[in-house]
Each structure stands twice: as C-alpha cells, then as structure tokens.
C-alpha positions in Angstrom: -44.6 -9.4 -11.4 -41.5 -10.7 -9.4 -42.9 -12.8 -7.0 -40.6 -12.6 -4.2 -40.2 -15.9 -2.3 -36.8 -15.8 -1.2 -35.4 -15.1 2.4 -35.6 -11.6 3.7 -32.2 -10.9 3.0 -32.4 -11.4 -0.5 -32.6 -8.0 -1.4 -31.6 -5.1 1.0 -33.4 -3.0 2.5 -36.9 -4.5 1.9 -39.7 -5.3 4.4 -41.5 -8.5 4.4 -45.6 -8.5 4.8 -46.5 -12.5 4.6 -44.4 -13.9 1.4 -43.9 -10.2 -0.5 -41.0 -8.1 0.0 -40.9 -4.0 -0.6 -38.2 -1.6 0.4 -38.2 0.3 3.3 -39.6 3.8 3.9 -35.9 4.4 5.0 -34.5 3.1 2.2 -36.3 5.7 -0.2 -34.2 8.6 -1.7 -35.6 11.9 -2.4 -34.8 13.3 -5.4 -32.7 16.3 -5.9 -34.5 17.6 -9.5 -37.4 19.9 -8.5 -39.9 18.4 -12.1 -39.5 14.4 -10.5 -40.4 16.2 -7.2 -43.5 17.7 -9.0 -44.3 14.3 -10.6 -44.1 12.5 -7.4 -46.9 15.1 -6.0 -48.7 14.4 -9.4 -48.7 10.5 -9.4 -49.6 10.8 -5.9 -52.9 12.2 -6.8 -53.7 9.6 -8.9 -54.8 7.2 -6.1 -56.1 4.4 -8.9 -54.0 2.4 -11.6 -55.3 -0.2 -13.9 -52.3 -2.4 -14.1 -52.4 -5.8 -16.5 -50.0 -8.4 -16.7 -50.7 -9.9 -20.6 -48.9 -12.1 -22.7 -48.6 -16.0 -24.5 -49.2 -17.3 -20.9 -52.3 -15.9 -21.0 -53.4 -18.9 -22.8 -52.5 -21.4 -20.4 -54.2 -19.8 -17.0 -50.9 -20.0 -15.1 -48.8 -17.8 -13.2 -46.5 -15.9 -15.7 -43.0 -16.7 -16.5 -42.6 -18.2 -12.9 -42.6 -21.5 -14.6 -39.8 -21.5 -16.6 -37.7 -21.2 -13.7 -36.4 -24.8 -11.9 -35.7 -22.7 -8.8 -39.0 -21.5 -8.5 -41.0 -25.0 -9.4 -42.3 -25.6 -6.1 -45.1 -23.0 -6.0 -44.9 -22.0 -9.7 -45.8 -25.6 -11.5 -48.1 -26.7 -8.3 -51.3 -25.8 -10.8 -49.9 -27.4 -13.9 -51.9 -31.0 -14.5 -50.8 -32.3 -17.3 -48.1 -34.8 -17.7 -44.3 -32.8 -18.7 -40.5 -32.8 -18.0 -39.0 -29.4 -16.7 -37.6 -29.3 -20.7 -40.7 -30.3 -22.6 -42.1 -27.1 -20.1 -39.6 -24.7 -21.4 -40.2 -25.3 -24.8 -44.0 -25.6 -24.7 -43.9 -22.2 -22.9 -41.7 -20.0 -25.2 -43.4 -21.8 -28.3 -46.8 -20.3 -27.0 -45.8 -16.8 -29.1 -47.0 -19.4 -32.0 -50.6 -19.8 -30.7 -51.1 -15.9 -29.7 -53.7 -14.3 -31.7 -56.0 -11.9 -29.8 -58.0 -11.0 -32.5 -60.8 -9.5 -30.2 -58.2 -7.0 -28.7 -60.0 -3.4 -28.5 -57.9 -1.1 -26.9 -59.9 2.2 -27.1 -62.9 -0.1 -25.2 -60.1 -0.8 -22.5 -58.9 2.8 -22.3 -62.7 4.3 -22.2 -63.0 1.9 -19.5 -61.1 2.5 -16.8 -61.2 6.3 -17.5 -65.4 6.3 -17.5 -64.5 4.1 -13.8 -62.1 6.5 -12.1 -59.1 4.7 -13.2 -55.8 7.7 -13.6 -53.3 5.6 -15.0 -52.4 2.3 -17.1 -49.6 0.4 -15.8 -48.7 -2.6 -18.5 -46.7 -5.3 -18.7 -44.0 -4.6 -22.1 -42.3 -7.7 -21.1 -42.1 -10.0 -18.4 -39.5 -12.2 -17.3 -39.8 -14.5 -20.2 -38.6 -12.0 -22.4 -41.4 -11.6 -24.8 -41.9 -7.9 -25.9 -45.6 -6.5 -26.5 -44.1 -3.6 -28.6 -41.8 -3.8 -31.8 -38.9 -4.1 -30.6 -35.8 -4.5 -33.3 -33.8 -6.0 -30.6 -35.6 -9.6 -31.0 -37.6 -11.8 -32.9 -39.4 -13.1 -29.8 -42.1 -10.2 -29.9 -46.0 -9.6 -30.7 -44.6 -8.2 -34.2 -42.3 -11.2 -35.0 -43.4 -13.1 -37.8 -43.5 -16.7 -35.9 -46.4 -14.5 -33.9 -50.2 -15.2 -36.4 -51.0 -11.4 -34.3 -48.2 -9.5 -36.6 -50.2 -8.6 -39.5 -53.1 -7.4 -37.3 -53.7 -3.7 -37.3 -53.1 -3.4 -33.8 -50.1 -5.5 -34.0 -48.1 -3.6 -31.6 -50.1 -3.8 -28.6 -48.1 -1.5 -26.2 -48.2 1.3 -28.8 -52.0 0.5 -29.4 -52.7 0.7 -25.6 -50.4 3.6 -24.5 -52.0 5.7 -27.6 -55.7 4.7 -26.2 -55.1 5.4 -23.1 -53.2 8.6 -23.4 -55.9 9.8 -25.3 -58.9 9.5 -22.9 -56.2 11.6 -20.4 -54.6 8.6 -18.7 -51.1 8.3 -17.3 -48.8 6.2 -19.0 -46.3 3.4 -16.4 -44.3 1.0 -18.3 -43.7 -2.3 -16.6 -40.2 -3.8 -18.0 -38.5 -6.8 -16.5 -35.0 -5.9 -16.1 -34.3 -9.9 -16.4 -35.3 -11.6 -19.4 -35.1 -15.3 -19.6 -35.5 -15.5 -23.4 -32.0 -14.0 -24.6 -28.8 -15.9 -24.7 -27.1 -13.0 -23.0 -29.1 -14.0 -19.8 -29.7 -17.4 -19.8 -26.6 -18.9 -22.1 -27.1 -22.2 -23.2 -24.1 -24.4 -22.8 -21.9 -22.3 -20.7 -22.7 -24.8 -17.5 -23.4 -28.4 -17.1 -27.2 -29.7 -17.2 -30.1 -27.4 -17.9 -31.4 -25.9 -14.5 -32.7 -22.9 -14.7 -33.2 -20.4 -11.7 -33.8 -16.2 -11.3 -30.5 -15.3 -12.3 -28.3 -15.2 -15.2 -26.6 -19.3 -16.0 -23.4 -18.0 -15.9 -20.8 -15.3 -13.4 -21.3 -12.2 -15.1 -17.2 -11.8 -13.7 -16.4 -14.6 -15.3 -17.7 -13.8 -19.1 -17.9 -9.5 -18.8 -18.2 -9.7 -22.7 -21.3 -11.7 -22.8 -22.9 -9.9 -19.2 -22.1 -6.4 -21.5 -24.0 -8.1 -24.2 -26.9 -8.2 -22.0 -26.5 -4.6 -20.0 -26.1 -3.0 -24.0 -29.7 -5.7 -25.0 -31.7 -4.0 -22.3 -30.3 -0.5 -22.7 -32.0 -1.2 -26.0 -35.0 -2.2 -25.1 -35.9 0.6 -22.7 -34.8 3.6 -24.8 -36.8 2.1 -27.7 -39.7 2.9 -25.7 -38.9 5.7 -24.3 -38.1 6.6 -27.7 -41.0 5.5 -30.1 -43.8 5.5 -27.5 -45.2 8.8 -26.8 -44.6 10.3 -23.4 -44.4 7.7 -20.4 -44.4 8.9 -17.0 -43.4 5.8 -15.0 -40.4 3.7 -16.2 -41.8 0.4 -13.4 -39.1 -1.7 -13.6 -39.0 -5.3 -12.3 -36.9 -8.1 -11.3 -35.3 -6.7 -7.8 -32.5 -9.4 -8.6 -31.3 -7.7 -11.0 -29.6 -4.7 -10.0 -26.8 -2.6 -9.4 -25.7 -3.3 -6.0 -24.6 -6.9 -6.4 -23.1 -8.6 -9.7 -26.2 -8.4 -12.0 -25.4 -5.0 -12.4 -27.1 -3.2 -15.6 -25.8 0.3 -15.1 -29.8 1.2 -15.0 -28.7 4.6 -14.0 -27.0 5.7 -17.2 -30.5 4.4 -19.2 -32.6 6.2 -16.8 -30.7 9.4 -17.2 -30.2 8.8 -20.8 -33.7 8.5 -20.9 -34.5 11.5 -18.9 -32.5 13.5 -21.3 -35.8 12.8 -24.1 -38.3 12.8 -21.0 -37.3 14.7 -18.5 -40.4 14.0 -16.5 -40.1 10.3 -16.1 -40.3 8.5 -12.7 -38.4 5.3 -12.4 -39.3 2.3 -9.9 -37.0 0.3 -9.6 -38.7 -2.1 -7.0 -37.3 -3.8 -4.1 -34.2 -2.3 -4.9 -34.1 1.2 -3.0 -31.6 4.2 -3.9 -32.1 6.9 -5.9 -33.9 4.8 -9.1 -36.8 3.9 -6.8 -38.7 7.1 -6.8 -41.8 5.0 -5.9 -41.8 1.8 -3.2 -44.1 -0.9 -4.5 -45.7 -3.4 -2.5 -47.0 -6.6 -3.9 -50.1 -7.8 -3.1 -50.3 -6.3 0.6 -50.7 -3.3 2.4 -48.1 -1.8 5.1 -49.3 -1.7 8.6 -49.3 1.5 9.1 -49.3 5.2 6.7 -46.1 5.8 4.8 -44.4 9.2 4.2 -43.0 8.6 0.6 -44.7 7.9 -2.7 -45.8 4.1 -2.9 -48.3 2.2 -5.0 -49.5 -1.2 -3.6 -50.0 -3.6 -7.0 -53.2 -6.5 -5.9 -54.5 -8.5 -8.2 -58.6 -8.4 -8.5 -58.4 -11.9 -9.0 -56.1 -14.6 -7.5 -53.3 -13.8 -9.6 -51.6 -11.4 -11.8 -51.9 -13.4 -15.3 -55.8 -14.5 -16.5 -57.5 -17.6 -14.7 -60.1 -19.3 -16.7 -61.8 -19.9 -13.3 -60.9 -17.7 -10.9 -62.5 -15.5 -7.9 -62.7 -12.0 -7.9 -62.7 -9.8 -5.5 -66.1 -7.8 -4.8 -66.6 -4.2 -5.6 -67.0 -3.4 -1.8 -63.7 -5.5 -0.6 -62.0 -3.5 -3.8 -63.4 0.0 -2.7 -62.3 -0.9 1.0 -58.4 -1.7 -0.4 -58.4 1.3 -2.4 -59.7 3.2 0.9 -57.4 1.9 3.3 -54.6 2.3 0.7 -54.8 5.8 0.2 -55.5 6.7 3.8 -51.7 5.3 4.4 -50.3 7.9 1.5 -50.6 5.2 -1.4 -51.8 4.4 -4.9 -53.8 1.0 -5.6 -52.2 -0.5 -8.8 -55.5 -3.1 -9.6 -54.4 -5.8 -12.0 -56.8 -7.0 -14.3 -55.7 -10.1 -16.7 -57.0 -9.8 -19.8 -58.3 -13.0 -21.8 -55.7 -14.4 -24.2 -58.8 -13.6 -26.8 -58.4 -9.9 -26.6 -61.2 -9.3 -24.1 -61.7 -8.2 -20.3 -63.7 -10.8 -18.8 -67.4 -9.8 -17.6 -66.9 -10.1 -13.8 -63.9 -7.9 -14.0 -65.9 -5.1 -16.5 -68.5 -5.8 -13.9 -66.3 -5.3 -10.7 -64.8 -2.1 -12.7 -67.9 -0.6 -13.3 -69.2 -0.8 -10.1 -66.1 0.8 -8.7 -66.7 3.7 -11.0 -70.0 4.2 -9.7 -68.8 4.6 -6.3 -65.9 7.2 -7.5 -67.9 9.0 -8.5 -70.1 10.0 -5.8 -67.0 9.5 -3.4 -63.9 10.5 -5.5 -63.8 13.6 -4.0 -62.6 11.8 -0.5 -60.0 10.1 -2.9 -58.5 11.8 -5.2 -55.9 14.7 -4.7 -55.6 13.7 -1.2 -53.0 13.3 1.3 -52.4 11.0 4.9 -53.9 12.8 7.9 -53.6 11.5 11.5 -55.1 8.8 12.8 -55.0 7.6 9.2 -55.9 4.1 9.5 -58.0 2.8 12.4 -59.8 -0.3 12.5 -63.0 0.4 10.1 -62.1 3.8 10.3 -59.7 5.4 7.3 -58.7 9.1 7.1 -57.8 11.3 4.3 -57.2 15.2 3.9 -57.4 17.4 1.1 -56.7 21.2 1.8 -57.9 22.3 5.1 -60.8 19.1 4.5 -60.5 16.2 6.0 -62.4 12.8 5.6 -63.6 10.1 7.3 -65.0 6.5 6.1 -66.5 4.2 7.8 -66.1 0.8 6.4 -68.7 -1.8 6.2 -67.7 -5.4 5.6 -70.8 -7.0 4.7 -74.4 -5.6 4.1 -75.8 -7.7 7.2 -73.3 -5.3 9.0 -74.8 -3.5 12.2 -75.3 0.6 11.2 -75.1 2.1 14.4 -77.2 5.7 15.0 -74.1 7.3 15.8 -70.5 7.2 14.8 -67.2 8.1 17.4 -64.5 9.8 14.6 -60.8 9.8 16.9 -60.6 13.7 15.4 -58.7 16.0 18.2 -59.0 19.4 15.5 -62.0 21.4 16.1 -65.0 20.9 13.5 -67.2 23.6 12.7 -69.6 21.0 10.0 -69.7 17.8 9.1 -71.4 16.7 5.7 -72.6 12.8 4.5 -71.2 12.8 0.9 -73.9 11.8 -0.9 -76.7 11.8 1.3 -77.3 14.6 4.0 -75.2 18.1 4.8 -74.3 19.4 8.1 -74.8 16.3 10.1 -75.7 16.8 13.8 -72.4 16.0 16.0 -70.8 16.8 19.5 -67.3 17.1 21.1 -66.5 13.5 23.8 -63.8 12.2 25.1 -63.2 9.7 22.3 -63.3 12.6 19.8 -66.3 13.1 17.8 -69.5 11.7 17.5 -71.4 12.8 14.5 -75.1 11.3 14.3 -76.4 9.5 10.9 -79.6 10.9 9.3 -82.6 8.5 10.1 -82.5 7.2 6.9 -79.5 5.6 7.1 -80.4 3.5 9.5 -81.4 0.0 9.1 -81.8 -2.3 6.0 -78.6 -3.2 4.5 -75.2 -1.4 5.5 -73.4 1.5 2.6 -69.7 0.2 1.2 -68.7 2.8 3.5 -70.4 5.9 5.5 -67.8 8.9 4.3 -68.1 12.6 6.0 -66.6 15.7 4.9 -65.5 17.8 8.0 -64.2 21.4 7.9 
C-alpha cells in the first residue's frame, strides 16, 4: 500500500480522513466507453474483496517496503529492534528474495476460501514498492521465478499466475495491485547520480535533467504491466499504486498509453490509479478508513483485518462482528470493502484470519442478500443504523457493538417511503410495525429479545 503521510497537498485533489489520503468525489471522471460503465456497475456489486499484500517482507513482520525509504524512517523503522545502519537495512531487505521459500503455498485452498465466505474478488499485490515481482516477469531478475529465489523450481513458482488461475476458477474477480514506483531498478533509484545515499518516495534523480534514464523507467514499467495483462488470463482491475507517481507532476509514466494499450487486449479493464484522480481512476480508494458520509461514484475502501497490511507474527485481529459492521457501513455509503489478509511467509493463512473469514461467510450467507447487488438509499448511514436498496427493496441493519448490548422491543427506522411489509431476514416474516413521527417503528419477535444481542438486526421492507 502507499501509506500516505505527507501534507494534504501532496497529491491534488485528495481528502484526508486521520493520516490517509483518497481523491475526491469531485475529482472522479466518468467514463465515456459504455463496457467500463458496465464494469463499474459490475464491480459495484461485488461489495467484498479479499485483498493480500505478500512478499520477502513477509518474513520479517514489518510494514512493507516502507522501510527502505530514509524519508519515511520515522514511522516505518519505529518496530524494527534489532541493532542496523539505514545501509545494512537496505541490503538485508532486498537480500530477503534469498530466504523466500513458501513451500506450504496452496492456492486453490486460498481461492475455495474466500469464495465458500462470500468473498467476489482477489485483489493481490504483483509488486510493491520494493520492486519485487510475484509473476515471471522477463523484465528482472528480482522476482519469485529468479534463480537467486530457493521458490523458482517449485511447481507453483509463479505465484500471481497460480493465484489469479485459482481464483478465477472458483468465479472470482481478478484486481492487480502494481506499484507504479519501484525502488529496486536503477532507472528509479540510480545509484551514484547524487551525493550520499538517502533514499526517499521519489526517483534519486530530476527525471528533466536525465530524460534518457526517466524513459528507461516509463518503457521498464510499460513492460511490466502489459506482461500481465498479456500472459495472465483476463484481469478486471488494473489497481495501481504509488499516487506519487503520476502524470500530473514530473514523475510522469505516460500510464495512459499502457492503459489504452492494454484495453486494446482487454477491453473490459478498470484502472485505479489511486490518489491521483482523472480519467485513470475509474475507482476512488480509501485506505484504511471510511468517508463520513455515502459517495456517488465507484469506491472500494482497502482495511487491513489485522494491524497492518503485510503479516504480523503477533498481531490483533479484528472480530468477525466489528468486520461484518465495516463491511455494513461500507456498502450502505455506495462502497466495496477490500479486506487484506497477510499471508504467512510459509505459504499459509494464519488460523485467526481463516477463523475471522469463516465466520464472515456464515453471516453472508444468511444476510448477503442485504449486501450484495445493492445500491445507497437515503438516510444511508445513521448512527447504528445502515441502509441499503436493491430494486424497489430496501434494507435496514441495526448494528450491535457488543453482545452485552441492550435489544430494545422495538426499533424507530428514519424511512419517509410508505411500507406495505417488513421481514427479519433470518428469523420472522412480516414483522408488526406502525407509521410515527420519527419514521417507522417495526416491533422484534419475542424471541429476539433478551440474552445476548445479533451482529446486527437486518429487515427487508417493501
């Protein structure tokens, strides 16, 4: 992920929810060709992504990439403890492809899943900002495939092809994550062109000042991308990272032309290119938050079910009930939940997230209907109250934040349309309710009353 600590006018056009940035609702262009127009209705049904940030890093429990950068060594080193120099870092961390062997890597067990769980679409990390490519890529040795890698002569060597082929195969979308920056190459960061060795973000040199070696990198990534658009079955999000990097200012990578070059083999393919707005950002893509209130264009909020977006060895997961509640309150404001799971650098899941998985599944599906397919409806988002609308359906959940939470006999919905019946999904059909001045207010069967309090209460009303 691109973590996103710099001042609010780093990028244009981006809001700021605590220390993330995303671009603005106004900010977002609506494409002119009527099949992205279709795929932005498709990927708006979705409503659940299993996103997973994996790598070399995965071996150390730290954040990913952040640390190689000198700019960013404030927040991104503050969990390293053991003794180093910023240098001795550098190398350790791009030496890790030598250690990476995930020989307990099952990718059809990953892909059955998060498709038995309600999960719609896969969203994985090809390469993050340290450059190192999970696919075979010829543009590289640093890659899972390279022989400096003790992975390459498994049979599921090239992970991205392994995962995209599982995944597609149990009917799951397919959304490439590619860092537009890459900190491995020496057409980004260029030894020897400056004095000393700091590192930051950006390129170490003015791409004005050395065009030949800036093309170098624009033709390098042009590469990369239309190799997997190319050799990797049908993708249908190109999620493109590293806001930094773009067009608008002097890293510019013509990603345009690739994207339309790319079109021209699948026409279908949605592009995000995140925080930076304009036409290649047909999706917005908060980071670890939620906007305050409903938005009008396609957007998919990426939170990690853990503390961070690369594997933990000890971390805290969130609980199936405070994931169910995101992914409710998410979609009631028009959005997508993007849930990042870190896998092991062994191959595997860990338990508690298979765990937290599975127990979001079993919720889908007695509640996916209120879920999937659906679109905002006013009031939206109220309190513990969320709203969604499918057809001439709506739905209403009441949240619960705790099982000691109070479950009151009757429930006030803010609903001005008129109601003709009102259904408990799961429980009890045509509900007793009357017209107030607050709305409605539909009583709870007697047996929902008392002992511990539901995830959520949710009511189908026509």
């Amino acid at each position: 992920m691109s973590d996103n600590k710099g001042s609010a006018d780093e990028f244009e056009s981006v809001v700021e929810q605590g220390v993330h940035n995303y671009s603005s609702e106004a900010s977002w262009v609506k494409p002119e060709d009527p099949l992205l127009l279709e795929r932005l209705e498709w990927f708006k049904d979705q409503k659940l992504g299993l996103m997973m940030h994996w790598g070399p890093y995965s071996q150390l429990g730290l954040v990913e990439s952040w640390a190689l950068s000198d700019e960013d060594q404030e927040w991104s080193r503050n969990e390293i403890d053991w003794d180093f120099d910023a240098e001795e870092l550098k190398r350790e961390y791009f030496a890790l492809n030598k250690t990476f062997n995930p020989l307990r890597f099952q990718p059809e067990q990953w892909a059955s899943l998060a498709a038995d769980n309600g999960f719609k679409y896969l969203n994985f990390t090809t390469k993050h900002h340290d450059g190192f490519c999970m696919w075979d890529t010829r543009t590289t040795g640093y890659r899972i495939t390279g022989p400096d890698c003790p992975f390459h002569t498994h049979k599921y060597a090239d992970i991205t092809k392994q995962l995209f082929n599982a995944f597609r195969a149990r009917g799951l979308g397919i959304s490439a994550y590619f860092s537009k920056a890459d900190w491995h190459t020496p057409y980004y960061w260029a030894p020897g062109i400056r004095p000393g060795t700091t590192t930051s973000r950006g390129p170490t040199y003015d791409p004005k000042e050395y065009p030949w070696l800036w093309e170098q990198f624009v033709r390098f990534t042009h590469e990369q991308i239309m190799e997997l658009v190319t050799n990797y079955g049908r993708i249908d999000v190109l999620w493109l990272d590293a806001g930094w990097v773009n067009d608008y200012r002097d890293q510019n990578i013509r990603l345009g032309e690739v994207v339309e070059k790319a079109r021209q083999i699948q026409p279908w393919l949605l592009s995000a290119d995140r925080t930076v707005g304009g036409p290649y950002e047909n999706l917005i893509t908060p980071e670890q938050t939620l906007p305050e209130q409903a938005l009008h264009v396609p957007w998919e909020s990426c939170i990690t079910m853990g503390s961070a977006f690369s594997f933990r060895y000890e971390d805290h997961y969130k609980s199936v009930r405070e994931l169910i509640h995101l992914l409710v309150e998410i979609v009631a404001k028009g959005g997508n939940l993007a849930l990042n799971v870190g896998p092991q650098p062994d191959g595997r899941i860990s338990k508690t997230a298979i765990s937290r998985i599975r127990g979001m599944g079993d919720w889908l599906k007695v509640y996916g209907e209120a879920i999937y397919g659906t679109r905002i409806c006013e009031p939206y988002s109220i309190g513990n109250l969320q709203f969604t609308q499918k057809a001439d359906q709506v739905y209403a959940f009441h949240l619960y934040k705790d099982e000691a939470a109070a479950v009151p006999q009757e429930i006030v919905l803010p609903l001005r349309k008129e109601v003709n019946r009102i259904d408990l999904l799961g429980s009890c059909d045509k509900l007793e309710f009357r017209r107030t001045e607050q709305g409605v207010a539909v009583r709870l069967p007697d047996a929902e009353a008392g002992g511990k309090a539901p995830i959520a209460h949710v009511f189908r009303i026509q």
